[in-house]
Every structure is written in C-alpha cells, then in structure tokens.
C-alpha positions as CSV (number, residue, x, y, z in Angstrom):
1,X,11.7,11.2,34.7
2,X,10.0,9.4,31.9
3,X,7.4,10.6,29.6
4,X,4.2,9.5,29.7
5,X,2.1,7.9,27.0
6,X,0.6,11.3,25.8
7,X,3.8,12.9,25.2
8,X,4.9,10.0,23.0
9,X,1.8,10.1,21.3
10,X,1.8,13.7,20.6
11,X,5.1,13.4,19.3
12,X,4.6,10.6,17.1
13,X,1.7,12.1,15.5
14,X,3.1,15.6,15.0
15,X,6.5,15.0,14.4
16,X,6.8,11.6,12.6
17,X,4.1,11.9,10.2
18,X,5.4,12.6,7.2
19,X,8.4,10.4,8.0
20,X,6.4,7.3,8.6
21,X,3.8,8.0,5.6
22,X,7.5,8.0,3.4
23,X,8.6,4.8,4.8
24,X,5.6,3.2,4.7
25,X,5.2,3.9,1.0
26,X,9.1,2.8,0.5
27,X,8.1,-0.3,2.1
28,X,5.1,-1.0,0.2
29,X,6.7,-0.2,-3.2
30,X,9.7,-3.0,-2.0
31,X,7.2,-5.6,-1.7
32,X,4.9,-4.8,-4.8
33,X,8.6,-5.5,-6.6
C-alpha cells in the first residue's frame, strides 16, 4: 500500500514547513559566504 500524491503533499506542506523554510535559509546564507 503506497500513499498517494495527496498524502505526500499534505504532509509535506504541514509537517515540513518550518523545517524546509530553516534549511533553505541555511543554504542561502552558505552561498551568500
């Protein structure tokens, strides 16, 4: 049983905000370096 794409999506958008708006930063302050 796999999940489908609106499972994923919901927990990507719920679940992994925060985290991917902190790495994205990280990785944009890398580059600026």
């Amino acid at each position: 049983q796999t999940p489908d794409f609106r499972t994923i999506n919901r927990f990507r958008s719920e679940r992994m905000k925060g985290v991917l708006e902190k790495v994205f930063t990280a990785v944009l302050e890398l580059l600026c370096v």
